[in-house]
C-alpha positions in Angstrom: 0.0 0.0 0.0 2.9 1.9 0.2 2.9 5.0 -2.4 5.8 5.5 -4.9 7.8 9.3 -3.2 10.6 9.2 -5.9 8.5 11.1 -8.4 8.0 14.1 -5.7 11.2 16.8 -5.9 10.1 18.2 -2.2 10.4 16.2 0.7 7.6 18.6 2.1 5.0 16.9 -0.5 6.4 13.2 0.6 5.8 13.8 4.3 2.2 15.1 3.3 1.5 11.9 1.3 2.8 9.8 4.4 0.8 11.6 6.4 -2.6 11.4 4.4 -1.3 7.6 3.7 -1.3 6.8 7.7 -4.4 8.6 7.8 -6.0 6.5 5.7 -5.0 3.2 6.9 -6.7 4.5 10.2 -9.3 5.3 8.8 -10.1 2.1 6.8 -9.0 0.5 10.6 -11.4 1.7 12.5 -13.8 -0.7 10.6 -13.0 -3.9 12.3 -12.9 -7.2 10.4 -15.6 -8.9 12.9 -17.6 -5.5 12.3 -17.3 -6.3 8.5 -18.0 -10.0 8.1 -21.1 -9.3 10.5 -22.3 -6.7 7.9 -21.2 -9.0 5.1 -22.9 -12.6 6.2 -26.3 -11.1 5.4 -25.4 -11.7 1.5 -26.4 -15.6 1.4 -23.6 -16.4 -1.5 -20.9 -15.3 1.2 -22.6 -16.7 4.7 -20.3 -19.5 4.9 -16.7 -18.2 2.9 -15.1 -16.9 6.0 -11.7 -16.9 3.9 -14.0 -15.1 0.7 -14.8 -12.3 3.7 -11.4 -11.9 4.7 -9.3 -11.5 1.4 -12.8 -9.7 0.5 -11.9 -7.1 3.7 -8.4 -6.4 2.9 -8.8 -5.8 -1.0 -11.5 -3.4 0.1 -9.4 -2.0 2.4 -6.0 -1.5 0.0 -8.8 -0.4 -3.0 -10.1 2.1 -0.6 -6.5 3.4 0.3 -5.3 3.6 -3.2 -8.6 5.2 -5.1 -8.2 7.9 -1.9 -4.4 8.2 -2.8 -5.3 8.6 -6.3 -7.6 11.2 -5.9 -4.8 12.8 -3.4 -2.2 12.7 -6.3 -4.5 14.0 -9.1 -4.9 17.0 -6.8 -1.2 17.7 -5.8 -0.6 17.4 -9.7 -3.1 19.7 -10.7 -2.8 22.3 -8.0 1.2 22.0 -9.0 1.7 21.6 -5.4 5.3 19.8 -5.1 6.6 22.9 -7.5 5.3 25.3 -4.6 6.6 23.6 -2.2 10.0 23.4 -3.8 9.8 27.4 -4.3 8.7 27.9 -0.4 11.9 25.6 0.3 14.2 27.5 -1.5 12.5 30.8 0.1 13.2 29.7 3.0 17.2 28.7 2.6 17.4 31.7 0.9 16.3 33.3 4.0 18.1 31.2 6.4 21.6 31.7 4.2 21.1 35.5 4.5 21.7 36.4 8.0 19.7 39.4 9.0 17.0 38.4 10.8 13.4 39.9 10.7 12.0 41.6 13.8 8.0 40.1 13.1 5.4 41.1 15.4 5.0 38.9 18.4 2.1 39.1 20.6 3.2 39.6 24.5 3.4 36.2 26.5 0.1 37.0 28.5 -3.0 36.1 26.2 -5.1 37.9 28.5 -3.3 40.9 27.6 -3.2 40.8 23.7 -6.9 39.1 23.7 -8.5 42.1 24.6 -8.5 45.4 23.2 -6.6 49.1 24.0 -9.8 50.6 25.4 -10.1 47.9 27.7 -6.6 48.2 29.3 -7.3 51.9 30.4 -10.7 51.0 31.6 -8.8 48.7 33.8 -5.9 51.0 34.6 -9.0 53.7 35.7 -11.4 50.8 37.6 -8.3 50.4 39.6 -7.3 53.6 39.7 -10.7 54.5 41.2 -10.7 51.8 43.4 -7.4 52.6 45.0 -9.1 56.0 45.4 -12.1 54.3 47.2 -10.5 52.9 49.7 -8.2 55.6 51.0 -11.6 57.4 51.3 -12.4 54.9 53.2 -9.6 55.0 55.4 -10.0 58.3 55.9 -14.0 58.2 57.0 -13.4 55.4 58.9 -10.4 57.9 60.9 -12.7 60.6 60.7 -15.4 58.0 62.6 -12.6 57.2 65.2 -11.8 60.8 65.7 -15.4 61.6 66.3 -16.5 58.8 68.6 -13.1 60.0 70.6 -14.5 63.8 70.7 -17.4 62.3 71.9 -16.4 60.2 74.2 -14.3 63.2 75.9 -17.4 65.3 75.7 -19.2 63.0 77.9 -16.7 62.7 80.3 -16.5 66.6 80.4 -20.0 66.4 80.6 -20.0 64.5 83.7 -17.1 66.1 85.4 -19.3 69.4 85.4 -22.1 67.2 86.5 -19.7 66.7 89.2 -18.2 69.6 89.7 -21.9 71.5 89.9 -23.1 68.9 92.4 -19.8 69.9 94.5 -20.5 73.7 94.0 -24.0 72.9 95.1 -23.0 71.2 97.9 -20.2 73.5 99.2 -22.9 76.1 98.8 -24.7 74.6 101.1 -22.3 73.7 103.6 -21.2 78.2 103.6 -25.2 78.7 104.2 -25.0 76.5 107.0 -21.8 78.0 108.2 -22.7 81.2 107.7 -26.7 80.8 108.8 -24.9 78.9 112.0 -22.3 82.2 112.2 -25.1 84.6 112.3 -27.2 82.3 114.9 -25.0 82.6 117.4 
């Protein structure tokens, strides 16, 4: 089943016929020979010619294979294809012999980054730009908050020092009336 490479100039074109040869042959594979005679046994001239099913199976097989091929060839001849690939050969020796070597355009190693569009990367810069700018306010309300529960905190306590401080005046008030009321008494 082999196929006959010496005609081909490029051994770009024989690796492609190799390949499409292999391909083949798994493809004609995957129908298995128990899967065939099965099919096959239903034609009563052939129910009891197991070795007429088998020889049957592989000439199907290589005639499969080889009208495929045929087709395959036809089209590489027609399309010209082992002349192109003997031009893209020499291209590319030409290019290798030269030397200079061509900066091409290489996307950056993150996909993520060359997936998506300009626009997007400065909506991203800002939405983390703003968010950086959320949470210092943040900080700084929730200092604010701390600052004012302090205030208040010392208010209270000043509250209830003059609380104090008005029931001692009161008191020592008091105690001069007495003083004095007991002064003036006697």
């Amino acid at each position: 089943m082999s196929t006959d490479l010496s005609q081909y100039k490029s051994n770009q074109i024989r690796l492609l016929m190799v390949a499409v040869e292999r391909t083949l042959e798994k493809i004609t594979d995957a129908v298995t020979i128990e899967e065939f005679r099965e099919k096959i046994q239903k034609i009563e001239s052939l129910k009891q010619k197991q070795k007429r099913i088998n020889k049957l199976y592989s000439l199907l097989k290589i005639k499969i294979i080889d009208s495929c091929m045929n087709e395959f060839k036809e089209a590489v001849e027609e399309d010209n294809l082992d002349d192109k690939f003997c031009e893209l050969d020499e291209i590319i020796k030409s290019n290798a012999d030269n030397g200079t070597k061509i900066n091409a355009c290489r996307p950056p190693g993150d996909v993520s980054e060359h997936i998506r569009s300009h626009f997007m990367l400065v909506k991203l810069k800002q939405k983390r730009a703003l968010e950086l700018y959320v949470k210092e306010k943040e900080e700084s309300v929730k200092n604010l908050l701390n600052t004012v529960q302090t205030m208040r905190d010392k208010a209270h306590e000043m509250e209830n020092k003059i609380v104090e401080l008005s029931d001692l005046v009161c008191k020592s008030n008091n105690e001069w009336e007495e003083i004095l009321t007991s002064f003036r008494t006697a």
